[in-house]
VOROSE-443857 format. One line per 5 residues: number of its first residue (from 0); for each residue x, y, z of C-alpha. Coordinates in steps of 0.02 Angstrom, whole numbers. Example, Ala and Ser with C-alpha at 12.3 -4.5 7.8 and 13.67 -1.06 7.14 Angstrom:
// VOROSE-443857
0> 615/-225/390; 684/-53/357;
//
This chain:
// VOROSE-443857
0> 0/0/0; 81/170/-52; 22/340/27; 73/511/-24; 65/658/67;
5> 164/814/30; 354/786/-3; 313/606/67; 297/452/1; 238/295/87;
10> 247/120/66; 200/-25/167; 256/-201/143; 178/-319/269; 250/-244/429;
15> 397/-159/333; 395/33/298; 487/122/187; 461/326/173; 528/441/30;
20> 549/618/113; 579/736/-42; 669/897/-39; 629/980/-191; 749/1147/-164;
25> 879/1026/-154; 811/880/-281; 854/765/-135; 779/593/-69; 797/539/101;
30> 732/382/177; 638/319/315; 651/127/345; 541/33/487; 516/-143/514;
35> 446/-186/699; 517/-57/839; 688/-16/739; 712/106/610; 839/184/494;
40> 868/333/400; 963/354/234; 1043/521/200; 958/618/293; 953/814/291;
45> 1045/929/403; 882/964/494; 842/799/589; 697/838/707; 565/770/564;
50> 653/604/573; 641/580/777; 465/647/773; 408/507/629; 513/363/730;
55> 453/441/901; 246/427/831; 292/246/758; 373/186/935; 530/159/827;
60> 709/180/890; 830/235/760; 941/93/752; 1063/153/600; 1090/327/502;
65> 1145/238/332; 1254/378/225; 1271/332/51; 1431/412/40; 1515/581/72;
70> 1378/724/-6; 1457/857/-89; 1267/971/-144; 1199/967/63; 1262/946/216;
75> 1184/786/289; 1104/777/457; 1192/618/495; 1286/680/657; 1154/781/747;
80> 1048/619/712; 1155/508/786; 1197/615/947; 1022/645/979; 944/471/951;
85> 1108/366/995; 1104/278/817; 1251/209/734; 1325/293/582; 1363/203/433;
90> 1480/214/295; 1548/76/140; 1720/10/130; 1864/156/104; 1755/276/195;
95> 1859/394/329; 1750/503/412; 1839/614/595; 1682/572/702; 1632/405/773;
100> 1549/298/642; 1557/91/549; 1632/67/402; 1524/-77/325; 1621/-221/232;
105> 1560/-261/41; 1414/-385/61; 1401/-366/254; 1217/-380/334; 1156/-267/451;
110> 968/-318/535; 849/-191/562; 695/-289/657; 668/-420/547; 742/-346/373;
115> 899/-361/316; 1006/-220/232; 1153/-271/124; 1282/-161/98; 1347/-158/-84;
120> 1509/-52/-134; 1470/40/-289; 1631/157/-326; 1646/270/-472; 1536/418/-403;
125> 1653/439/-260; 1765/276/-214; 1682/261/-30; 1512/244/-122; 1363/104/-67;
130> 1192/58/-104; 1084/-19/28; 1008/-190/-42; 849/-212/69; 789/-386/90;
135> 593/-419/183; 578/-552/328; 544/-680/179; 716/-636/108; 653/-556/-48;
140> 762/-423/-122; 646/-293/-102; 739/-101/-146; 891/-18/-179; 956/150/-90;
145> 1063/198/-251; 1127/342/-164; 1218/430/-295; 1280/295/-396; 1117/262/-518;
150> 970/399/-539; 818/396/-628; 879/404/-809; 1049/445/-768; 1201/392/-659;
155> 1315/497/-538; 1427/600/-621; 1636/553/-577; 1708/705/-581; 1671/775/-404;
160> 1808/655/-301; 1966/655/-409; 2062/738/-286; 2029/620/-138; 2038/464/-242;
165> 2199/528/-346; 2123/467/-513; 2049/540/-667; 1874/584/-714; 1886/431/-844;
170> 1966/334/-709; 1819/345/-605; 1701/334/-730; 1787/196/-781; 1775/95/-582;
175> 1579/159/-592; 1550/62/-764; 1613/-68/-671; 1503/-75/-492; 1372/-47/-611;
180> 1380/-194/-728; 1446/-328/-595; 1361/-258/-436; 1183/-195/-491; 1136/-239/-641;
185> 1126/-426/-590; 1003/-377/-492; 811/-431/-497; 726/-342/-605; 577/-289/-518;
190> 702/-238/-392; 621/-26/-331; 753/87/-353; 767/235/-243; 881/358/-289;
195> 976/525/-189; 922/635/-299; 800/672/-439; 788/809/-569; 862/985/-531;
200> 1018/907/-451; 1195/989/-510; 1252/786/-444; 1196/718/-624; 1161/788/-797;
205> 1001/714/-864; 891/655/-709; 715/605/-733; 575/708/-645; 522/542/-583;
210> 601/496/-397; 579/289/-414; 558/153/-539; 629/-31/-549; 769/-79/-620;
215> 707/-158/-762; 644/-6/-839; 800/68/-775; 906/-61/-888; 790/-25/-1034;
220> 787/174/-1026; 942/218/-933; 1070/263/-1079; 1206/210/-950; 1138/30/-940;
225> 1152/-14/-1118; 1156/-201/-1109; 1289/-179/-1256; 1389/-32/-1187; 1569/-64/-1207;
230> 1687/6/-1057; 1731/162/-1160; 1568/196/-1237; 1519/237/-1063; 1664/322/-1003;
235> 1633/458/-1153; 1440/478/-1124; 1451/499/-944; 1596/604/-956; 1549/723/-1096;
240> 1433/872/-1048; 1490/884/-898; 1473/1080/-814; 1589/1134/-704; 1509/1096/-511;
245> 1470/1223/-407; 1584/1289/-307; 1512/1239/-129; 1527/1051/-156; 1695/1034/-96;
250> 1668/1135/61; 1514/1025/97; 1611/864/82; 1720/927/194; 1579/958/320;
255> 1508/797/305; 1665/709/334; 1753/803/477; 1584/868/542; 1485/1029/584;
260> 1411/1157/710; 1258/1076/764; 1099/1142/679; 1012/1189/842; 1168/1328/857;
265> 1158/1372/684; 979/1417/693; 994/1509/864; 1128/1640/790; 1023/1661/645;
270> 864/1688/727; 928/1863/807; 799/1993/769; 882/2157/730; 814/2325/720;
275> 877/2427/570; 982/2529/656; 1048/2369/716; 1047/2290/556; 1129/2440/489;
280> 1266/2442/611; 1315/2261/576; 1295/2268/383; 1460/2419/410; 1547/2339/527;
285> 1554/2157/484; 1524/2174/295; 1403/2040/279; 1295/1991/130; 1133/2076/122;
290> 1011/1931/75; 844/1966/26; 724/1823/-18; 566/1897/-46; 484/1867/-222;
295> 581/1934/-358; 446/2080/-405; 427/2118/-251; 587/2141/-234; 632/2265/-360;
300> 491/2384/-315; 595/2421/-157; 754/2343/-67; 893/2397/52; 1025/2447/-60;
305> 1174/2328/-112; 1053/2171/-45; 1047/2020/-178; 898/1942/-197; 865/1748/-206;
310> 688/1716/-193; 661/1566/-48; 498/1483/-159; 620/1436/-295; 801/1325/-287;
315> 847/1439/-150; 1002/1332/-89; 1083/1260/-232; 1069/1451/-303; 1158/1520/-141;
320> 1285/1401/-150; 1315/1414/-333; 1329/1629/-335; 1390/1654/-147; 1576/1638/-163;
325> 1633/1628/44; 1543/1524/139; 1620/1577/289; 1551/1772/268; 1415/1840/379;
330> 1240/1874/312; 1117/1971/352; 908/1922/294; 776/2030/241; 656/1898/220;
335> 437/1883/222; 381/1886/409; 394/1741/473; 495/1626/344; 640/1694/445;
340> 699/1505/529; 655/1439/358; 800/1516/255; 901/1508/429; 882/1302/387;
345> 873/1307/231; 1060/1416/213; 1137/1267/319; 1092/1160/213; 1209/1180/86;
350> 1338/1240/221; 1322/1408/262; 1309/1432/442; 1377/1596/470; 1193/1705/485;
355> 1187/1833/597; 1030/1888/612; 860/1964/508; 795/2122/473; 642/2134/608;
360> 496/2194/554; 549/2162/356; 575/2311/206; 440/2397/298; 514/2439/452;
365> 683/2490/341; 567/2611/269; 466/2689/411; 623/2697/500; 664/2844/348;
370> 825/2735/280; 870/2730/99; 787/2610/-5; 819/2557/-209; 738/2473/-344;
375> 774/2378/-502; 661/2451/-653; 538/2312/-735; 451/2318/-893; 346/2166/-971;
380> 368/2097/-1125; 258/2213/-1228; 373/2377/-1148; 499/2287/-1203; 425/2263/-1369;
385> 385/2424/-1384; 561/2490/-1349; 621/2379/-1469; 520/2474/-1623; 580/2634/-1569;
390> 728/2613/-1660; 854/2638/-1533; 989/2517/-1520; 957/2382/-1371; 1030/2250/-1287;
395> 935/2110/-1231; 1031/1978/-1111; 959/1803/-1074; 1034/1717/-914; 960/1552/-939;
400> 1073/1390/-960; 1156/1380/-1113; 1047/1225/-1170; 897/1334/-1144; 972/1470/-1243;
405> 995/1326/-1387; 835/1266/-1388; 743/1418/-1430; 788/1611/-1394; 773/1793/-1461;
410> 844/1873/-1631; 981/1959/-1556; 979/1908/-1390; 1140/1858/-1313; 1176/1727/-1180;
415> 1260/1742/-1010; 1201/1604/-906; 1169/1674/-723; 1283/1538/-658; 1424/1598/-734;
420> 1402/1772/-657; 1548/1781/-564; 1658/1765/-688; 1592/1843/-848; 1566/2007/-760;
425> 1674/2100/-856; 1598/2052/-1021; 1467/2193/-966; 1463/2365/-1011; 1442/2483/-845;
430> 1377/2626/-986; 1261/2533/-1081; 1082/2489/-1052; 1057/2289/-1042; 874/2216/-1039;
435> 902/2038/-941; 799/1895/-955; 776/1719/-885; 651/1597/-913; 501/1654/-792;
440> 584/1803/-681; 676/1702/-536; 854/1717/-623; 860/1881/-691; 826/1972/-528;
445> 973/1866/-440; 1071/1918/-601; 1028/2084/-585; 1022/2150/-427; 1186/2041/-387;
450> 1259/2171/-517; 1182/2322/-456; 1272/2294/-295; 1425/2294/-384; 1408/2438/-473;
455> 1309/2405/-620; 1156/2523/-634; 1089/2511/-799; 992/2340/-827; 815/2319/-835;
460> 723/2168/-802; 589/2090/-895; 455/2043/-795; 389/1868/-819; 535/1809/-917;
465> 556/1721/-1090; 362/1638/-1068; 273/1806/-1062; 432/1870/-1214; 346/1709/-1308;
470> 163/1722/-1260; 157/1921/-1331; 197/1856/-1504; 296/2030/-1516; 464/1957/-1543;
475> 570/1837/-1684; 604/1678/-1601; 749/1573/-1644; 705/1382/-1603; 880/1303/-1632;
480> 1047/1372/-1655; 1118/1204/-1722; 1207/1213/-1883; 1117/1088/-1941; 946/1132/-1929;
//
């Protein structure tokens, strides 16, 4: 019997349980795992109260906190879990954490009630890599916690550990071809697989939307699980198209392998409320980042000068980590009234732990308080159309991925894909007038007002993105920039 219920997902197998819990900010899947009064988690986030509350309603005790290997997008819960509940971390062969944990042996068995989980070592996505092989009281081979090691339509990509395992991208790619073909694809094929990540993740380049399936359809569908894919055909799909990874991952894996603040700190400095003289005073003195993560139009009608804004109700995380260079600096919120220990959690996360506080009383108290405000100027698509035919020259900028760019964008438009930001500043003008687009609104008011607090005052955003530059039927659309087509 399966039951879903928000980011949950539910299934019962006689008087086993096995729970999805989905992040979707993050495009992450942990997993909760009963059978009788003993439970485990897999991978859990860095927020772990969620996880004692489910086992505490069951009348579980969490036996094991199963880690599929070091996480380089979040920072995983696994050590506030285990402190507070007394369960045993877990790790594959290789693995080296600094804190107390058990480092597994290939093919070892570890009961949980009357399951059994088998520990296979898949490397290739890292080398400490494992997938938990879960077998029912009858001793069918019931699921597989891939961790990062197979997705949905994809596999892990093996560029992320070269440094700690001292071998090449094609090396690794080369060992994960490997645990692949001789550790999972033997496998029963009605085998469920449950995957670390889905969709959205930076931790593989072409993830399904969906967040399970068996692997059957997996070895039918997968393009990595070719039943006639030689060694080197796979090495040079799973290797090309690789982007560069964001620039937080290795700072995380350190994290998760020599440990972290506790989360219960983390939240308590970041839950200061601070008046805006306060908030003022701190902003000078410490030089902290001025996050705002209200909704991107709201945004631009008014914000505290030199703030950034990432909207929270979008990939708030992976966008922070990806565009916020030190980790380590201090920030300051200006968030919606009471989101506040929302973006607290959801910054540590992905690692950064240094807030300091929020702006009390929001944009509106910054205002009635008679302190200087900004804002970004927005047109819609038929301004910008209108602008356009008036003759004067105008440069339109489109932020989306470069892929989206490909597949279809404005005559004339010119691409500079918001993740790249940090680097491609100077291929913009501080004179000239730049309309900036993404594909809805989100990215372009990062882009933007990320710029503005550097300097750059003449960009305009277009409100709604390329959808509403599409839906006007105002503008020449270029479907495919392939020379071929």
């Amino acid at each position: 019997m399966m039951k879903k219920f928000g980011n949950f997902v539910q299934i019962k197998i006689n008087a086993m349980i096995i729970e999805q819990i989905y992040t979707g900010c993050l495009a992450q899947g942990a997993y909760y795992i009963q059978s009788g009064d003993e439970a485990a988690i897999i991978d859990p986030l860095r927020e772990v109260y969620p996880y004692i509350e489910k086992a505490d309603q069951a009348g579980a005790r969490i036996k094991y906190v199963l880690e599929t290997h070091f996480h380089a997008d979040f920072v995983s819960g696994h050590i506030d879990l285990a402190e507070k509940t007394g369960a045993t971390i877990v790790y594959g062969p290789t693995a080296a954490p600094s804190f107390r944990a058990y480092i597994a042996k290939d093919g070892e068995e570890l009961k949980l009630g009357a399951v059994t989980i088998r520990v296979i070592h898949t490397p290739g996505h890292t080398m400490e890599s494992v997938c938990y092989l879960l077998t029912d009281e009858n001793g069918k081979e019931t699921a597989l916690f891939s961790g990062d090691t197979l997705f949905i339509g994809d596999v892990g990509r093996p560029d992320l550990a070269q440094k700690a395992a001292g071998m090449t991208t094609e090396g690794l790619a080369g060992t994960l071809f490997e645990s692949l073909r001789n550790k999972i694809m033997p496998l029963s094929d009605d085998l469920i697989i449950y995957p670390a990540h889905g969709a959205g993740s930076a931790c593989g380049k072409s993830m399904s939307k969906e967040t399970t399936d068996t692997l059957g359809n997996q070895k039918r569908y997968n393009y990595a699980l070719r039943a006639n894919m030689t060694r080197d055909e796979f090495i040079a799909e799973v290797t090309g198209g690789l982007t560069t990874p964001p620039a937080y991952f290795p700072v995380n894996v350190r994290m998760n392998k020599e440990g972290y603040e506790s989360i219960d700190n983390v939240i308590h400095n970041g839950m200061a409320p601070l008046s805006p003289d306060s908030f003022e005073v701190i902003a000078n003195e410490s030089g902290a980042l001025l996050l705002d993560t209200r909704d991107a139009e709201v945004f631009a009608r008014s914000f505290i000068p030199n703030s950034i804004n990432i909207g929270i109700d979008g990939n708030f995380a992976p966008w922070v980590g990806a565009l916020i260079p030190d980790i380590e600096q201090p920030i300051l919120l200006i968030t919606d009234k009471g989101r506040e220990e929302e973006v607290v959690t959801r910054l540590a996360r992905v690692g950064f732990d240094n807030t300091a506080g929020y702006l009390e009383g929001g944009i509106e108290a910054w205002s009635a308080a008679g302190k200087e405000t900004d804002h970004i100027r927005s047109v819609s698509a038929d301004e910008l159309a209108q602008e356009l035919n008036s003759g004067r020259p105008l440069h339109l900028l489109d932020v989306r991925k470069a892929s989206e760019y490909m597949a279809e964008h404005v005559t004339g438009a010119r691409n500079l894909p918001l993740d790249d930001i940090n680097s491609h500043m100077a291929d913009i003008d501080k004179d000239e007038t730049y309309y900036v687009h993404c594909a809805g609104g989100y990215r372009s008011m990062i882009f933007n007002s990320m710029l503005r607090a550097r300097g750059y005052y003449n960009l305009v955003d277009v409100k709604g993105g390329f959808k509403a530059i599409k839906q006007s039927g105002n503008f020449r659309l270029i479907e495919s920039a392939c020379p071929w087509s």
